[in-house]
C-alpha positions in Angstrom: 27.1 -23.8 -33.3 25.4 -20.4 -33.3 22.2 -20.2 -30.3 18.9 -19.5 -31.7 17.2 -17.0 -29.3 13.8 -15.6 -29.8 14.0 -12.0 -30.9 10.8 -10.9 -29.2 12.1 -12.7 -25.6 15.3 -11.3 -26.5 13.8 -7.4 -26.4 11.2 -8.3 -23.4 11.5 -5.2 -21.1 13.5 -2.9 -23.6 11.1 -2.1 -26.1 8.8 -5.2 -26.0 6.2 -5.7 -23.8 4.5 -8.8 -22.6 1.2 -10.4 -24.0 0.2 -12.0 -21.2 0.3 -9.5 -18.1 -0.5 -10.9 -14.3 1.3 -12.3 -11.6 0.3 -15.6 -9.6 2.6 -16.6 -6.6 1.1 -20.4 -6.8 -0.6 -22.2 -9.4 1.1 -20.4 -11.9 0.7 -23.1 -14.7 -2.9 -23.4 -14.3 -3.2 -19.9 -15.4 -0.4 -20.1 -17.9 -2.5 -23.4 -19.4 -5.3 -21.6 -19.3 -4.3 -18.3 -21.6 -2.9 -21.1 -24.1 -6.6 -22.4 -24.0 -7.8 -18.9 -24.8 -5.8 -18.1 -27.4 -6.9 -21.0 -29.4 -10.2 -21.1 -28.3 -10.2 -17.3 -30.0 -7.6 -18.2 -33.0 -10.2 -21.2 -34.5 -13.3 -18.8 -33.3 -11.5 -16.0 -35.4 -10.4 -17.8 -38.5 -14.1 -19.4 -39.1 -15.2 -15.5 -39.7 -12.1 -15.0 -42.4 -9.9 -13.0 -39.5 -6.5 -12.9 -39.5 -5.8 -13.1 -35.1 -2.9 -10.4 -35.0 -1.9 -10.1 -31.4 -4.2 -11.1 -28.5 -3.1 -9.4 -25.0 -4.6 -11.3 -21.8 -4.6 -9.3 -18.4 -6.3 -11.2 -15.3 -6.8 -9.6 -12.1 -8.1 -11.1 -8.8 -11.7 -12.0 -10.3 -11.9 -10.6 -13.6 -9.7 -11.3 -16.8 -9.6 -8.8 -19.7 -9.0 -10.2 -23.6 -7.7 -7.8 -26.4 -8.3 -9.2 -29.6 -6.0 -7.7 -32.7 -7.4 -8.8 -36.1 -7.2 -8.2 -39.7 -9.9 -8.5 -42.2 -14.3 -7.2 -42.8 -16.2 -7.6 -39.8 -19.1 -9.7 -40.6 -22.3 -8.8 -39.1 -22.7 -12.3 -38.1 -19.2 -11.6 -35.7 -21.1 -8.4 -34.2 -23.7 -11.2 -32.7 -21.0 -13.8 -31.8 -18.8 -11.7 -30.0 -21.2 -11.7 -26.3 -21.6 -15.2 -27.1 -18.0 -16.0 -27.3 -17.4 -13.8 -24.3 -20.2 -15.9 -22.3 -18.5 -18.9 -23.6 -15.1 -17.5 -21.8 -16.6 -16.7 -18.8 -17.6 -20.4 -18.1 -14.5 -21.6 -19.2 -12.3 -19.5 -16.9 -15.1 -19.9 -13.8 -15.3 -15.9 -13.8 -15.7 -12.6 -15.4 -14.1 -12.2 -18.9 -14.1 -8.9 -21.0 -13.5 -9.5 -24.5 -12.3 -6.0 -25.9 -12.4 -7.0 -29.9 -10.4 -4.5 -32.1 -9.9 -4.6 -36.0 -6.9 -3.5 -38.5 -9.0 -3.0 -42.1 -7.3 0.0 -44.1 -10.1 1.8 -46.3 -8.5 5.1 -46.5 -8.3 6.7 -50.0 -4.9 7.4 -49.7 -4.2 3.5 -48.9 -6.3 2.9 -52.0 -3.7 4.9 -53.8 -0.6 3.0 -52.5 -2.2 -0.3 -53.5 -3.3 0.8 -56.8 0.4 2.4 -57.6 1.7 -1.3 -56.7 -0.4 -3.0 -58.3 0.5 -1.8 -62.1 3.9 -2.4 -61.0 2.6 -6.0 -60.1 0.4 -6.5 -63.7 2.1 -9.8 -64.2 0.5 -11.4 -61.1 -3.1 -9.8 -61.7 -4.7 -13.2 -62.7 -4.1 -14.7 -59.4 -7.0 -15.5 -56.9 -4.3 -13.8 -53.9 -3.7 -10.6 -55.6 -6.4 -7.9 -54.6 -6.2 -9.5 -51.1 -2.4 -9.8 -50.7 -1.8 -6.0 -51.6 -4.3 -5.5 -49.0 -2.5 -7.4 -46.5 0.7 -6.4 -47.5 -0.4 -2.9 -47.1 -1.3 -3.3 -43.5 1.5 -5.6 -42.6 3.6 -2.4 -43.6 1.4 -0.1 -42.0 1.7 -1.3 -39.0 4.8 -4.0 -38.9 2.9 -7.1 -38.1 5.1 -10.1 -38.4 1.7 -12.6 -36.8 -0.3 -11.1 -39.8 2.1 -11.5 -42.6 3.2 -15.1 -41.6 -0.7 -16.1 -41.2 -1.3 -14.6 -44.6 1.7 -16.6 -45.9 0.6 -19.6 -44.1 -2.6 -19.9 -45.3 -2.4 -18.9 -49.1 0.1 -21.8 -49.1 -1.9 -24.2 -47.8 -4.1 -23.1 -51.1 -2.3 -22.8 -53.6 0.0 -25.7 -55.0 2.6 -23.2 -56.5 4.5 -21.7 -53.8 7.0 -20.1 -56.0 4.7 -18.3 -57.8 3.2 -16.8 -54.8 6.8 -16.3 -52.8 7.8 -14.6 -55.9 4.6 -12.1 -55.7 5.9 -11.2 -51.9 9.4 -11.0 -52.7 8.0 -8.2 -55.2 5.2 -6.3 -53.7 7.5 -6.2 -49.8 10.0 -3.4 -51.2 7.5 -1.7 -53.6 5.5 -1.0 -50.6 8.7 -0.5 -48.4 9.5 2.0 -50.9 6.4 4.0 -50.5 6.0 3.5 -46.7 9.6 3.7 -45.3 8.7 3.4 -41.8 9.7 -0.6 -42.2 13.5 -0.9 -42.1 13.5 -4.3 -43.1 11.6 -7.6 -43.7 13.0 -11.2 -43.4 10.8 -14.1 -44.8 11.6 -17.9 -44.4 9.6 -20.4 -45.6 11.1 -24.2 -45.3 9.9 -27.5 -46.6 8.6 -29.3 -49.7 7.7 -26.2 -51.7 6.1 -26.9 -55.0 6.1 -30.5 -54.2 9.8 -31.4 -54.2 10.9 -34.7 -53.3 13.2 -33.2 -50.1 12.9 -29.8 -48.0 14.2 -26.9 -49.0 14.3 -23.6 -47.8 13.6 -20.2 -49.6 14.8 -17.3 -48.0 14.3 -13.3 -49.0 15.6 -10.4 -47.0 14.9 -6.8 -47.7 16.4 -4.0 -45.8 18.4 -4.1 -42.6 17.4 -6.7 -39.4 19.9 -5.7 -36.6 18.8 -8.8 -34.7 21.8 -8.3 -32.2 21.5 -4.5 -31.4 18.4 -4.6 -28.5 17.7 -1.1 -29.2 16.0 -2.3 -32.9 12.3 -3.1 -32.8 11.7 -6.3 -34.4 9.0 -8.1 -34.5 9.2 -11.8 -35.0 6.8 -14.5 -35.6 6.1 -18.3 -37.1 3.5 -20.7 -38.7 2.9 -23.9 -40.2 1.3 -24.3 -43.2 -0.4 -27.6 -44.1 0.0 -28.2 -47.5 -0.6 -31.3 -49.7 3.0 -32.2 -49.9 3.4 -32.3 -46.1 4.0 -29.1 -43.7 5.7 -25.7 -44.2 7.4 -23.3 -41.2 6.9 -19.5 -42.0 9.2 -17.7 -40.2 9.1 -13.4 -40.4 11.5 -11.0 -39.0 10.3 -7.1 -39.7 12.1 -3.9 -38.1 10.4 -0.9 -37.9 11.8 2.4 -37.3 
């Protein structure tokens, strides 16, 4: 039977680092619990604003912890006023200081513009879809920067909306190595999505690989991450694999 290791545990101390960075000789699950209680509190926070949470990096010291917040999406000005609020709200639940250091991916460059236009005729078919201005977008960042979290929340949540999942697989499948042809600072994406896609009466699983994913050479910087989307027909795991040069 082949082991299933994590590739970002896997890489921890090569060319990984950790998200969570302290050190606690007792009571070490207390704290551990209590950066899981973070990162939801800030994931359902997040999401209510239409943020994608890409990476969130927790450092405590002896009487002060420090939050960076990685997301995806147009700040709201309504998020501008919410953000001391939520760092109050932190502060009381962690019983002392919190810093809440919020910063945002959103690509508005003119020459990004140009990338997602250039894809997008090459896309015309799927230009009558609700998803398509705002998964080029995506897209375009996920290779921009090689976010796995971001493209399996993306995938995640537009199939939890739409009812055909092939449809919108399909449009990834095709817009991943147009914009890998463009960009080529991605070596290569892996996307798994597994369960009743479409509605079918058992699982299956739909699989699409682009590129190369050395997951056994340690040297290779991949980024992995998973989801669940909550569809009508039951749930879906995402799963996302994406090496970068």
């Amino acid at each position: 039977m082949g082991q299933k290791v994590n590739s970002l545990g896997l890489r921890l101390g090569i060319n990984k680092d950790w998200d969570s960075k302290w050190y606690v000789g007792r009571n070490y699950n207390k704290v551990l619990h209590q950066d899981f209680n973070i990162r939801d509190f800030l994931g359902r926070t997040i999401e209510k604003e239409n943020l994608i949470v890409r990476k969130c990096v927790i450092k405590h010291s002896v009487n002060k912890t420090f939050v960076f917040l990685h997301t995806y999406g147009t700040e709201s000005d309504s998020l501008k006023v919410k953000l001391p609020i939520i760092e109050k709200v932190l502060t009381r639940l962690m019983g002392h200081e919190v810093v809440l250091n919020h910063l945002n991916l959103i690509v508005v460059n003119s020459i990004y513009k140009k990338i997602i236009n250039k894809v997008s005729t090459e896309l015309s078919s799927f230009k009558t879809r609700k998803y398509f201005t705002y998964g080029l977008e995506v897209l375009n960042a996920v290779t921009l920067s090689g976010s796995a979290t971001l493209l399996t929340t993306f995938i995640a949540n537009e199939l939890t909306k739409n009812q055909r999942h092939s449809q919108f697989l399909d449009f990834v499948k095709k817009a991943i190595p147009t914009f890998m042809a463009i960009r080529p600072n991605i070596k290569g994406v892996r996307i798994q999505v597994a369960g009743r896609l479409n509605g079918s009466e058992r699982k299956k699983i739909d699989w699409f690989r682009e590129g190369q994913i050395p997951l056994h050479s340690l040297k290779s910087k991949v980024d992995y991450s998973s989801s669940t989307a909550f569809t009508i027909y039951g749930t879906c795991g995402v799963k996302v694999w994406i090496c970068s040069k």
